[in-house]
C-alpha positions in Angstrom: 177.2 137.4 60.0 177.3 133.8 59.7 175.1 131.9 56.9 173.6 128.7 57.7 173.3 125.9 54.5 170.8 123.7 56.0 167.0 123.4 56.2 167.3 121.8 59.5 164.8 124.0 62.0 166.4 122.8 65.0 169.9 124.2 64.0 168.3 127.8 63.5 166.8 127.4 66.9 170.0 126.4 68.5 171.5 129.7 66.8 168.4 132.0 67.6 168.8 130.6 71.3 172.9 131.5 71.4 171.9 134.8 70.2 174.3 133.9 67.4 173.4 136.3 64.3 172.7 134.1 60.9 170.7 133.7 57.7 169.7 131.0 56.5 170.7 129.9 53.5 168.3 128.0 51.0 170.7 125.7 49.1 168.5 124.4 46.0 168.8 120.1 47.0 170.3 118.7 44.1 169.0 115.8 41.9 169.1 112.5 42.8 168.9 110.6 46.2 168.9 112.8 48.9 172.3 112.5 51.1 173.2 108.5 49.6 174.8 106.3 51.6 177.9 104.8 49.7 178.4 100.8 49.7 180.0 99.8 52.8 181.0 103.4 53.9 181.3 104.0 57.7 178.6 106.1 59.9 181.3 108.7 61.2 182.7 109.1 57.2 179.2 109.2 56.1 178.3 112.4 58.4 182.0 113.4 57.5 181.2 113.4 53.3 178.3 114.7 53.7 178.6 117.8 55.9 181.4 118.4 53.4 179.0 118.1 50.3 177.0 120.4 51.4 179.2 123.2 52.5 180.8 123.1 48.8 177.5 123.1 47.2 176.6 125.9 49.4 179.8 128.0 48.9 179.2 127.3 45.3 175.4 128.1 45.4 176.3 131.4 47.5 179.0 132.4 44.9 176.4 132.7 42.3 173.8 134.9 44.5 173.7 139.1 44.5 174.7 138.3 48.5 177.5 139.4 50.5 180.3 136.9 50.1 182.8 137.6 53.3 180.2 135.8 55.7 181.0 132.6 57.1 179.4 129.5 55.5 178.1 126.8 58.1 177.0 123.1 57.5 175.9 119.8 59.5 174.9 116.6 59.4 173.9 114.1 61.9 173.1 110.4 61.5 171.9 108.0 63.7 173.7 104.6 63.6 172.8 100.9 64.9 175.7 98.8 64.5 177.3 100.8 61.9 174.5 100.4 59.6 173.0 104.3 59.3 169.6 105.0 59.7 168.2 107.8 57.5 165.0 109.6 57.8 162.2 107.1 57.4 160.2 107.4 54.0 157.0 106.4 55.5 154.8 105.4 58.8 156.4 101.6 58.5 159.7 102.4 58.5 159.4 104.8 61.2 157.9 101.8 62.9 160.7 99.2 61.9 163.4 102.0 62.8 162.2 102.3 65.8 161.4 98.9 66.7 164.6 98.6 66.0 166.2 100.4 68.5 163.6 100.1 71.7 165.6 98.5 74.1 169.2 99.0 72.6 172.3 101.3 72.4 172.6 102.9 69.3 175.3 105.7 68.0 174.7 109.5 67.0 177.3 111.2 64.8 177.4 115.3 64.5 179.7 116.5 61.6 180.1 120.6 61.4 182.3 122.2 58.2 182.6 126.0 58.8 183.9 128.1 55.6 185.6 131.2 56.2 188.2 133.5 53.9 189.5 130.5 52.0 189.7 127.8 54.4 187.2 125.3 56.3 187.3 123.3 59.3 185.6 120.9 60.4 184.5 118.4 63.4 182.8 115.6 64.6 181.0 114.3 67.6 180.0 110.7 68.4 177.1 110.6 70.7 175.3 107.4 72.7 172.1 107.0 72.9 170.2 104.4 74.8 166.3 103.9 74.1 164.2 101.7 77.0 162.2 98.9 75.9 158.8 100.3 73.7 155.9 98.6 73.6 153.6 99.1 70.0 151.2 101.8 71.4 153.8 104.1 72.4 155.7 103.4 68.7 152.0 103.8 67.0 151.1 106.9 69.3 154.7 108.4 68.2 154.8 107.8 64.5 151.1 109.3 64.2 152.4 112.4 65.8 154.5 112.9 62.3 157.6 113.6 64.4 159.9 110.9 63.0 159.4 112.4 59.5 162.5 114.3 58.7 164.4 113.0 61.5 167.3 111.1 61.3 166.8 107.7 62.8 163.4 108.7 62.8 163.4 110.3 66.3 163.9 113.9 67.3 165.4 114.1 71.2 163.7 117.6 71.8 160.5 116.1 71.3 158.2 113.4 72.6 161.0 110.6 71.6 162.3 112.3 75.2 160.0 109.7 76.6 162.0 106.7 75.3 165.5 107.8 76.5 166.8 106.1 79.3 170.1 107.9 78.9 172.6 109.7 77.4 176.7 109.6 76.7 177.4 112.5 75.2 176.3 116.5 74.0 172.5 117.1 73.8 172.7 119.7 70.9 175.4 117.5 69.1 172.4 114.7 69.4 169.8 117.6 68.1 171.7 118.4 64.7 174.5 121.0 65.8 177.0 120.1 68.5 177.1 123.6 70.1 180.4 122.7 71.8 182.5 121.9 68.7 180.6 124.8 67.0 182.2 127.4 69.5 186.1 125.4 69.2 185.4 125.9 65.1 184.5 129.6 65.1 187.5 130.0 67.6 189.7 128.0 64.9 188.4 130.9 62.7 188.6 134.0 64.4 185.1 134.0 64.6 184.4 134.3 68.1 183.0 137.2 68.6 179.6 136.1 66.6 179.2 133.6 70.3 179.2 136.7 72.3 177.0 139.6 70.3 173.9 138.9 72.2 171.5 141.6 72.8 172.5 144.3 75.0 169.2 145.7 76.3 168.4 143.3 79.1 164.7 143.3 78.0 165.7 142.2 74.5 167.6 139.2 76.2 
């Protein structure tokens, strides 16, 4: 069993879809600003700190629950960044516009940092992903932040969804760019003896 600290849908899908068995793990948010960005701090130590904040709060969250405690812990973050300056997850329609406005046209930066916990020791990763938007024009940034997709999102765009309309191309790992780089995630549970979990699908064929 492998618990997953993050309230990220995407990352349970990506799981679901490896046939990887999880729970996810609610991890109360603690007070304050939600995942700060420190004063002059760099995109890939940003995603680096902060994947690592979350899998201590989680271990120390899970620690404290009537749960079984030899499962593996797994965390992420991902952060969108346009010339090393990070862009978070808008906090309303206008800067969902500006983010995106932003970075029509333009090459911007996608970092993907994993922390696994297991028996006493964690590992970690990170993935640097580049992402190139074609020009937008203001009807198809309007029509895009009134579908309440960029909500959430880091960068204020989710790849999976309709922002798949604005990408001319891509350097780099899909899922990494979707929240969980499911490349680095298979070299970490290798690193921990875990890789059996990547290949307990289903063994019915009609449950596959």
């Amino acid at each position: 069993m492998l618990y997953l600290a993050s309230a990220s849908p995407r990352r349970h899908e990506l799981l679901k879809q490896l046939n990887i068995a999880h729970q996810v793990l609610h991890v109360p948010t603690p007070e304050g600003e939600d995942e700060p960005i420190m004063a002059g701090e760099q995109p890939a130590d940003y995603a680096q700190r902060t994947a690592q904040e979350k899998l201590q709060r989680a271990y120390q969250w899970l620690s404290q629950q009537d749960l079984p405690q030899t499962a593996a812990i797994l965390c992420a973050d991902t952060c969108v960044a346009l010339d090393d300056e990070v862009l978070g997850k808008p906090n309303d329609i206008d800067q969902a516009r500006q983010f995106l406005q932003r970075l029509s046209g333009r090459a911007h930066w996608v970092y993907t940092a994993q922390a696994l916990y297991h028996r006493g020791q964690s590992y970690h990763s990170l993935s640097r992903n580049k992402v190139l938007f074609r020009a937008l024009n203001e009807t198809e940034i309007e029509h895009y932040c009134r579908s309440q997709e960029p909500f959430g999102k880091a960068g204020g765009y989710a790849i999976q969804g309709q922002a798949s309309y604005f990408i001319d191309s891509l350097q780099g790992r899909y899922s990494a760019v979707m929240g969980l780089d499911v490349y680095d995630l298979y070299q970490l549970l290798q690193q921990a003896n875990l890789g059996h979990l990547c290949w307990q699908g289903p063994t019915d064929p009609e449950q596959a």
